[in-house]
N, C-alpha and C positions, 0 to 999 in steps of 0.2 A: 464467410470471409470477414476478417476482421478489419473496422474502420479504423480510418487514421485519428479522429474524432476521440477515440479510447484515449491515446499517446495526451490529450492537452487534459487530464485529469492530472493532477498532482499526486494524488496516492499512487498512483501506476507510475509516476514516474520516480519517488519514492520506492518505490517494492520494485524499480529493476536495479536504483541505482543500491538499495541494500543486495540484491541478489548476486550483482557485477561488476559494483563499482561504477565510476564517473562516466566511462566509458560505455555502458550499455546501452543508457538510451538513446545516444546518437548511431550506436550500431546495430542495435533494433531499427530505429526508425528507417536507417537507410535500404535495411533487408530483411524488412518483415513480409514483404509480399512477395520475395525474391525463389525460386526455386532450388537454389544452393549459390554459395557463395566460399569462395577460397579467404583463408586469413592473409595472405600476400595482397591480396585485391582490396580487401577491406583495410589497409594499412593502410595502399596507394590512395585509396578513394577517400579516407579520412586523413591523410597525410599523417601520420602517425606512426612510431613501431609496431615491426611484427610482436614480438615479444610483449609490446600491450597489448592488442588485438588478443593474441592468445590468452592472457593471462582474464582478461574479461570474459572471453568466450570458456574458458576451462571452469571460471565460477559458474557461468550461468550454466554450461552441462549438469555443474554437480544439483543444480535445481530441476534438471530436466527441461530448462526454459532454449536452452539450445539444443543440436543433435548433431553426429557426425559420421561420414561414411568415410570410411580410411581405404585408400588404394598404394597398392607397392606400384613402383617405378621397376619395369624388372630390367635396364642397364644400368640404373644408379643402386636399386637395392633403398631409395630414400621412399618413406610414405608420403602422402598428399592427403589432406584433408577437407571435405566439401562439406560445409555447415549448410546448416538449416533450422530456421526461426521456427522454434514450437509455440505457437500463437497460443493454441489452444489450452498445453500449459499454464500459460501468463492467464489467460482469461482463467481456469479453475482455481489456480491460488487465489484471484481476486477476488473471485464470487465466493470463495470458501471465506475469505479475511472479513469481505462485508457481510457476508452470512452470520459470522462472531462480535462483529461490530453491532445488528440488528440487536442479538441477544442481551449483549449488554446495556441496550439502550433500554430494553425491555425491562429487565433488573430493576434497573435505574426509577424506573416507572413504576414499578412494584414499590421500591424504598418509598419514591417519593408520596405515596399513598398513607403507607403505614406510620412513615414518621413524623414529626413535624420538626423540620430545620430550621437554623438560624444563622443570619450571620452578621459581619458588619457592612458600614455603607459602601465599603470599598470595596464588600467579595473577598476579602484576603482570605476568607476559610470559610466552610458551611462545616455544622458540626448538628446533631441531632441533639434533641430538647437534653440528655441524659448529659450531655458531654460537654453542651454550652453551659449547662447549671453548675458543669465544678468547677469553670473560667468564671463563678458569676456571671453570665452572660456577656463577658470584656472580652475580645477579639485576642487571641492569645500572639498575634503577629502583630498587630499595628497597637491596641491597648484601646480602641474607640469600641460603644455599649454595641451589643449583637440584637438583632431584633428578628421575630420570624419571621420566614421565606414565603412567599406566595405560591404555594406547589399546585396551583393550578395552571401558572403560566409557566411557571416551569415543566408542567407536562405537556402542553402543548408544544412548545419550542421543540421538546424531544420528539413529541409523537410527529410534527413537521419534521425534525432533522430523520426518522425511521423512515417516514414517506420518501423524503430526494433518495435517501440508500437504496430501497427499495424499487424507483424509477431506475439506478444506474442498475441496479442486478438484472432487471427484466431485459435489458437494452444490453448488457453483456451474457446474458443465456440466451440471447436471439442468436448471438454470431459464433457460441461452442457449438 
């Protein structure tokens, strides 16, 4: 089962509001744990239109991150639809996005070995030894002298920032 504890990361709430728009994460949060739930109900319950409700719930389907079980009315002839929160979805995109996130950190760590960087005092740009030499070593944004980077600390920083990723991956493959 998935914790509510997931919902106060800001990536996850980033990757529903890309997945469904504005309206996802307040309708994840209210029926993530829920057994099914009707778009009519989720309207009343968020005070909001049907016609939003659906049109969030219709993105998050095309992600797989919702699901639906369609029933006929047989005197009306109208369908009724009962949603249901695919948790486990949401957790797989995640773990797959910071899985890609890890990699590139790695990269990142490879470059910082091989090259030697520079930049200016401000950071406006890191530029490797080849690239800073045809700026003259002058900050192509700001115009103030480039000088090299400490890529020792700069790997640490990353190899910490790989470590917290890698704390949230362990803690969201507990609950797929």
């Amino acid at each position: 089962m998935i914790k509510k504890s997931v919902f106060n990361y800001d990536f996850v709430k980033t990757f529903l509001n890309n997945s469904g728009g504005s309206l996802a994460v307040p309708l994840i949060l209210k029926y993530y744990s829920s057994s099914g739930f009707s778009d009519e109900d989720a309207a009343k319950k968020l005070k909001l239109k049907v016609t939003e409700i659906r049109t969030a719930l219709n993105r998050l389907h095309y992600k797989g991150i919702v699901e639906y079980i369609r029933k006929k009315n047989k005197n009306t002839g109208w369908y009724s639809y009962t949603w249901k929160i695919n948790i486990k979805k949401i957790l797989e995109y995640l773990i797959k996005d910071k899985e890609e996130e890890i990699n590139k950190l790695k990269l990142e760590i490879t470059k910082m070995q091989d090259y030697c960087f520079f930049s200016c005092e401000k950071g406006c740009s890191e530029a490797v030894f080849e690239i800073a030499s045809q700026y003259n070593f002058i900050c192509p944004d700001c115009g103030k002298e480039m000088s090299s980077l400490d890529s020792v600390i700069k790997i640490k920083k990353t190899n910490k920032k790989i470590k917290d990723i890698e704390n949230i991956l362990k803690e969201f493959k507990k609950m797929v």
